[in-house]
PyMOL commands that place a pseudoatom at each C-alpha (Angstrom):
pseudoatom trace, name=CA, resn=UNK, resi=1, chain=A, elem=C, hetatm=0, pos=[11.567, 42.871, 105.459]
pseudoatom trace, name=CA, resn=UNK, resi=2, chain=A, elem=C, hetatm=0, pos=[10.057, 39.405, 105.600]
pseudoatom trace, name=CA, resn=UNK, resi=3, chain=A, elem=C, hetatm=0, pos=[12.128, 38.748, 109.059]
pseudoatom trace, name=CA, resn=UNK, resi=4, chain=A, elem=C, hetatm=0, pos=[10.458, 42.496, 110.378]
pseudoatom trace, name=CA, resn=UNK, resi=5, chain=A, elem=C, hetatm=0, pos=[7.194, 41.058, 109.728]
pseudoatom trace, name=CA, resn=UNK, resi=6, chain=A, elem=C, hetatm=0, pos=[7.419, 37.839, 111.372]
pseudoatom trace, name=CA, resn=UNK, resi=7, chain=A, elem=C, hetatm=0, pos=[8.843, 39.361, 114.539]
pseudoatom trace, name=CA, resn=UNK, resi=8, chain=A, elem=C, hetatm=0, pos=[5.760, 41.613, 114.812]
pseudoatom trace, name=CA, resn=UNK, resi=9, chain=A, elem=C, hetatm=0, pos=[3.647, 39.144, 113.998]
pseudoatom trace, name=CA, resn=UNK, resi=10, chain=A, elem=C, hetatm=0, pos=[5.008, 37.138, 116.731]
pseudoatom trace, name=CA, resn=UNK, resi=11, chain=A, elem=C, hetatm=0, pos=[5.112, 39.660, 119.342]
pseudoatom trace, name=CA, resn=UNK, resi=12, chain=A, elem=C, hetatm=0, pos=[1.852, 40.872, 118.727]
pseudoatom trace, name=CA, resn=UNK, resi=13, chain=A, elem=C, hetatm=0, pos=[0.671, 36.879, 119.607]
pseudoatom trace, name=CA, resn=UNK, resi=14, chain=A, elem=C, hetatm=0, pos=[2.217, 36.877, 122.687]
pseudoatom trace, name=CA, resn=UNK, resi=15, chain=A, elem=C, hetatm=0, pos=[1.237, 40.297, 123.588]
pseudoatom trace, name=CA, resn=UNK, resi=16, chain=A, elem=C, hetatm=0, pos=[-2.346, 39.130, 122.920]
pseudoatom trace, name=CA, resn=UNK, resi=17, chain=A, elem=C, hetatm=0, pos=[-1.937, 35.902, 125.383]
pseudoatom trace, name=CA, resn=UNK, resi=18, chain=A, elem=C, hetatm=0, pos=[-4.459, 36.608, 128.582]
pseudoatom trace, name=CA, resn=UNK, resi=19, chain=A, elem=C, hetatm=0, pos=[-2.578, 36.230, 131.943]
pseudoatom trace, name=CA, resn=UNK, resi=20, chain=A, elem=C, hetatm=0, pos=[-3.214, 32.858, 134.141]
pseudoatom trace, name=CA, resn=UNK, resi=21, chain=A, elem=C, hetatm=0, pos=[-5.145, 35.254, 136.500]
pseudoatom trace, name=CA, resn=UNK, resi=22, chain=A, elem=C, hetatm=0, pos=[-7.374, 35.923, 133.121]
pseudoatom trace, name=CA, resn=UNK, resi=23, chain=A, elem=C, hetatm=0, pos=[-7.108, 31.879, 132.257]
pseudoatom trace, name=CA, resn=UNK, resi=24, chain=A, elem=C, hetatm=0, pos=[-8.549, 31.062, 135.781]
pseudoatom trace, name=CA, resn=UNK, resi=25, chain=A, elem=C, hetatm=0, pos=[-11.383, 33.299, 135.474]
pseudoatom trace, name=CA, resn=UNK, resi=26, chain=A, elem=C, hetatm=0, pos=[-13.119, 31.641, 132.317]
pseudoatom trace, name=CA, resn=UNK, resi=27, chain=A, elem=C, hetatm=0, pos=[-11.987, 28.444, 133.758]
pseudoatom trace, name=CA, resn=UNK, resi=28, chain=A, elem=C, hetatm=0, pos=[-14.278, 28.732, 136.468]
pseudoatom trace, name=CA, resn=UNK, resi=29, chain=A, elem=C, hetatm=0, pos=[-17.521, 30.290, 134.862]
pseudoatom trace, name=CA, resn=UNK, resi=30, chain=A, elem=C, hetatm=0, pos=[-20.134, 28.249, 135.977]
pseudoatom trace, name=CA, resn=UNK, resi=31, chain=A, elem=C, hetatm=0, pos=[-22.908, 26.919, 133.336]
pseudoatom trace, name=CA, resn=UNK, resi=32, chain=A, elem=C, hetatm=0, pos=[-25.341, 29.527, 132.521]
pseudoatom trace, name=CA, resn=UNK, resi=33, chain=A, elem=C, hetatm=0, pos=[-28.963, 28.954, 130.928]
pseudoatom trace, name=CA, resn=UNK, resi=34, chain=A, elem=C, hetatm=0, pos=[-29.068, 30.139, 126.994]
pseudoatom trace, name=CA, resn=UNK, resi=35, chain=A, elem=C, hetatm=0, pos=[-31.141, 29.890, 123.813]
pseudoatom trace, name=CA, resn=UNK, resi=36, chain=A, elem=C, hetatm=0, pos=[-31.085, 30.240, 120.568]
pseudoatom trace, name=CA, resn=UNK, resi=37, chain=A, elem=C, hetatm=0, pos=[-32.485, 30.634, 117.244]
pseudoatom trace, name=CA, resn=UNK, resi=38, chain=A, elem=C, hetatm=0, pos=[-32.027, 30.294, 113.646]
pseudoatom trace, name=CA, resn=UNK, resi=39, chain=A, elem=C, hetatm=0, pos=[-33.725, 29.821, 110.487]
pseudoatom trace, name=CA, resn=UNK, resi=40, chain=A, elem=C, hetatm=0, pos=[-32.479, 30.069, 106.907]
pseudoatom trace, name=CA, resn=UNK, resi=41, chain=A, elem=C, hetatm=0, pos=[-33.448, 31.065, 103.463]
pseudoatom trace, name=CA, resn=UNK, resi=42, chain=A, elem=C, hetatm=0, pos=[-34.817, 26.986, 102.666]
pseudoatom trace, name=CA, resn=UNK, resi=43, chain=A, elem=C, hetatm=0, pos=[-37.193, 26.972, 105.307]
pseudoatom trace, name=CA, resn=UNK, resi=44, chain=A, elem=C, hetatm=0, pos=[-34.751, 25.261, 107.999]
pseudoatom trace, name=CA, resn=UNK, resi=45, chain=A, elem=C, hetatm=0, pos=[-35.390, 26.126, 111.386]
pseudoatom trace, name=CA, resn=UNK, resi=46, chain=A, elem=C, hetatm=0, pos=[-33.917, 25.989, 114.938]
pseudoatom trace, name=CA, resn=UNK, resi=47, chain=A, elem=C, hetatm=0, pos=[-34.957, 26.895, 118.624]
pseudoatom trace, name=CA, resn=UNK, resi=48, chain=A, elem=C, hetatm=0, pos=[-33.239, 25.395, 122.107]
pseudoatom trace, name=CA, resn=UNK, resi=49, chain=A, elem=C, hetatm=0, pos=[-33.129, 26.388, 125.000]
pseudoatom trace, name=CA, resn=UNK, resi=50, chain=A, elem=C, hetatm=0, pos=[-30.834, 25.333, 127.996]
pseudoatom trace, name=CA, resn=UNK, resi=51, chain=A, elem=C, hetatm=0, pos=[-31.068, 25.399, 131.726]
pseudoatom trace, name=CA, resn=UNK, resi=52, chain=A, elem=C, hetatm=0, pos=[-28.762, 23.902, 134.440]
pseudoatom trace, name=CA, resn=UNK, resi=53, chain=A, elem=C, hetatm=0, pos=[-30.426, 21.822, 136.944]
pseudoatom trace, name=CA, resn=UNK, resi=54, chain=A, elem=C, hetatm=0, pos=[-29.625, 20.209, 140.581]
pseudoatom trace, name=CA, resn=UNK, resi=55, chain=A, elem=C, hetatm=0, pos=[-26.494, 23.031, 140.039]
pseudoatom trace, name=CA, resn=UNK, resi=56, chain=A, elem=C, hetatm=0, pos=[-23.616, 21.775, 142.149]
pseudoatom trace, name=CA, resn=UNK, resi=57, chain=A, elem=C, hetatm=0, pos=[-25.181, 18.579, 143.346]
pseudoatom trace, name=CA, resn=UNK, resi=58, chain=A, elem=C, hetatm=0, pos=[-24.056, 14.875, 142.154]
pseudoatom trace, name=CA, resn=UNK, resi=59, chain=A, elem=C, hetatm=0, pos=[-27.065, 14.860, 140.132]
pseudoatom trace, name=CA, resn=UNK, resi=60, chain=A, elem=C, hetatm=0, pos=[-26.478, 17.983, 137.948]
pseudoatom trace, name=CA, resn=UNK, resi=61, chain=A, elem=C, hetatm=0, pos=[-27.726, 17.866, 134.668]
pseudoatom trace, name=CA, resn=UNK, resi=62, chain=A, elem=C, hetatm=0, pos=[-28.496, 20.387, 131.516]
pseudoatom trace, name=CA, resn=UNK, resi=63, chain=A, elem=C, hetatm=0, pos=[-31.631, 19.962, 130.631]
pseudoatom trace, name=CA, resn=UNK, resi=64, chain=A, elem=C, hetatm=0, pos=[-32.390, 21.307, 127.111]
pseudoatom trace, name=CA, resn=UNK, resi=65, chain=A, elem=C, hetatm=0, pos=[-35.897, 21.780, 125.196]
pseudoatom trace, name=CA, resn=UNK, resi=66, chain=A, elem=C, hetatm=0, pos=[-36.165, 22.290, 121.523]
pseudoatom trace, name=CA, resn=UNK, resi=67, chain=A, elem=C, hetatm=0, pos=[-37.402, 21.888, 118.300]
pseudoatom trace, name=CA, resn=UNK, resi=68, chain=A, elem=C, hetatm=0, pos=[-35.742, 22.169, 114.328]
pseudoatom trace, name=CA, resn=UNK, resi=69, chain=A, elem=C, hetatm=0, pos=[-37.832, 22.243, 111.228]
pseudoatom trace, name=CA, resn=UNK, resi=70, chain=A, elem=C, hetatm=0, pos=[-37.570, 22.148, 107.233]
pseudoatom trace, name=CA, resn=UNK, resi=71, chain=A, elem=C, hetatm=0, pos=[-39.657, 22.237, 104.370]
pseudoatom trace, name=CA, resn=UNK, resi=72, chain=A, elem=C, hetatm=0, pos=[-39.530, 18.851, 102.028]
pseudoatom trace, name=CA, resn=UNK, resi=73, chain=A, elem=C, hetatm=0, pos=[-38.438, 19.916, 98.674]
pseudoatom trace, name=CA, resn=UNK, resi=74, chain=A, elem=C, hetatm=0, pos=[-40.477, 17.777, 96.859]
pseudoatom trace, name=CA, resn=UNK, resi=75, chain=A, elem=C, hetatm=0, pos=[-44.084, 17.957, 98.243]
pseudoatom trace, name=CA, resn=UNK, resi=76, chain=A, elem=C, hetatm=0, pos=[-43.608, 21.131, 100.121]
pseudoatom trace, name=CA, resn=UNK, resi=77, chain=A, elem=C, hetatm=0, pos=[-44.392, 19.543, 103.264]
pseudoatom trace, name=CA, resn=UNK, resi=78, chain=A, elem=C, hetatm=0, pos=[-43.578, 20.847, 106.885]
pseudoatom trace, name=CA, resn=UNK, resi=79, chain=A, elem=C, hetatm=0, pos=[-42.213, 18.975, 109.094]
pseudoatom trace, name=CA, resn=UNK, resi=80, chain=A, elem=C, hetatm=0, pos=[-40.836, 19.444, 112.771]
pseudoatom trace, name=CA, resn=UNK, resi=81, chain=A, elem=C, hetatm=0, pos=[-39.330, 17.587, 115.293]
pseudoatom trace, name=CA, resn=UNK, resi=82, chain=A, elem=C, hetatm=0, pos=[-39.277, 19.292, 119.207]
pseudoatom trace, name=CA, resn=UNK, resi=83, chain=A, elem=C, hetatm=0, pos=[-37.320, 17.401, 121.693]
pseudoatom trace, name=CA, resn=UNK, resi=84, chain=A, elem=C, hetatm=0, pos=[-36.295, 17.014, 125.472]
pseudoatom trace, name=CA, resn=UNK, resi=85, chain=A, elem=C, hetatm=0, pos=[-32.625, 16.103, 125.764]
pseudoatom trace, name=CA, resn=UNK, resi=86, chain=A, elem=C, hetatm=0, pos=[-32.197, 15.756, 129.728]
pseudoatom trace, name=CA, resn=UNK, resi=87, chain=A, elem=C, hetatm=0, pos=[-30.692, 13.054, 132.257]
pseudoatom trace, name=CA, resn=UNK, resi=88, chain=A, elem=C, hetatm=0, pos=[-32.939, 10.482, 130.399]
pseudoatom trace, name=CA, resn=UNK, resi=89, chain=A, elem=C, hetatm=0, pos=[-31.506, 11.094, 127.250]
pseudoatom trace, name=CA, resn=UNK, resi=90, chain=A, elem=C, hetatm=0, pos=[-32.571, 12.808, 123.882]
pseudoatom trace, name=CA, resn=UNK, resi=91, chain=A, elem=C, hetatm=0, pos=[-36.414, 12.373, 123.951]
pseudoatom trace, name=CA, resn=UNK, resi=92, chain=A, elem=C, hetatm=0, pos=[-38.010, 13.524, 119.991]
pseudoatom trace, name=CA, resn=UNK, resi=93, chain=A, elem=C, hetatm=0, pos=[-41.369, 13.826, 118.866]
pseudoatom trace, name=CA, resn=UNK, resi=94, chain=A, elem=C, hetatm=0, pos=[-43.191, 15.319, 115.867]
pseudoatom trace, name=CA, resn=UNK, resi=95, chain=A, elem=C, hetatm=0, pos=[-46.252, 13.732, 113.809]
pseudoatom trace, name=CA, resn=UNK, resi=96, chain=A, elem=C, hetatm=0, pos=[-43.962, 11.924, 111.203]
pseudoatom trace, name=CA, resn=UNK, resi=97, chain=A, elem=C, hetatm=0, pos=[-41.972, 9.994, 113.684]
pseudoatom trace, name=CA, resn=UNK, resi=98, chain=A, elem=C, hetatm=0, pos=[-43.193, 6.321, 114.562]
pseudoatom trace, name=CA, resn=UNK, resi=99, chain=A, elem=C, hetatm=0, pos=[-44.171, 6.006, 118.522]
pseudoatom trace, name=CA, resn=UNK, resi=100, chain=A, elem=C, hetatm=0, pos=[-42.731, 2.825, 120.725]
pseudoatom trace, name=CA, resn=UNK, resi=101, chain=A, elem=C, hetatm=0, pos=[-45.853, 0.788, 122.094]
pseudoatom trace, name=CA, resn=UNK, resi=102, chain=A, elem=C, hetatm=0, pos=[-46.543, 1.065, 125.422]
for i in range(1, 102): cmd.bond("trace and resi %d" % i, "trace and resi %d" % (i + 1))
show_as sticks, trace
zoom trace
């Protein structure tokens, strides 16, 4: 019985393999913009959002804009970062984080 189960098992994985014509396909999806969001039950947040720029040039790059958030347990304070994260690198701000002098 054990053997029976095994061999279905197994040809039900190769039955489920996509084709190299399928393979190629996702292969060559090109980058597409996207965004998200998410927050939870402890006050954690997320938002990004992504966009391809310069597409197909030698200086394509994803440039990406966000921002995440939580709640400080202790003193119930808010804080939130929002970001750049580009061909520059990842670029953060928010109130509570120090600033480079000029």
């Amino acid at each position: 019985m054990k053997f029976v189960i095994v061999l279905v098992a197994l040809f039900a994985l190769a039955s489920a393999r996509p084709t190299d014509d399928v393979a190629k396909d996702v292969r060559n999806v090109e980058p597409e913009n996207y965004n998200y969001e998410l927050e939870t039950s402890n006050g954690i947040s997320l938002k990004e959002e992504g966009v391809l720029k310069n597409a197909g040039s030698e200086h394509e790059a994803i440039v990406v804009h966000g921002s995440y958030s939580w709640v400080d347990e202790k003193t119930g304070e808010k804080f939130t970062v929002n970001y750049v994260a580009d061909e520059n690198g990842f670029q953060p701000s928010g109130a509570h984080l120090p600033v480079a002098p000029q």
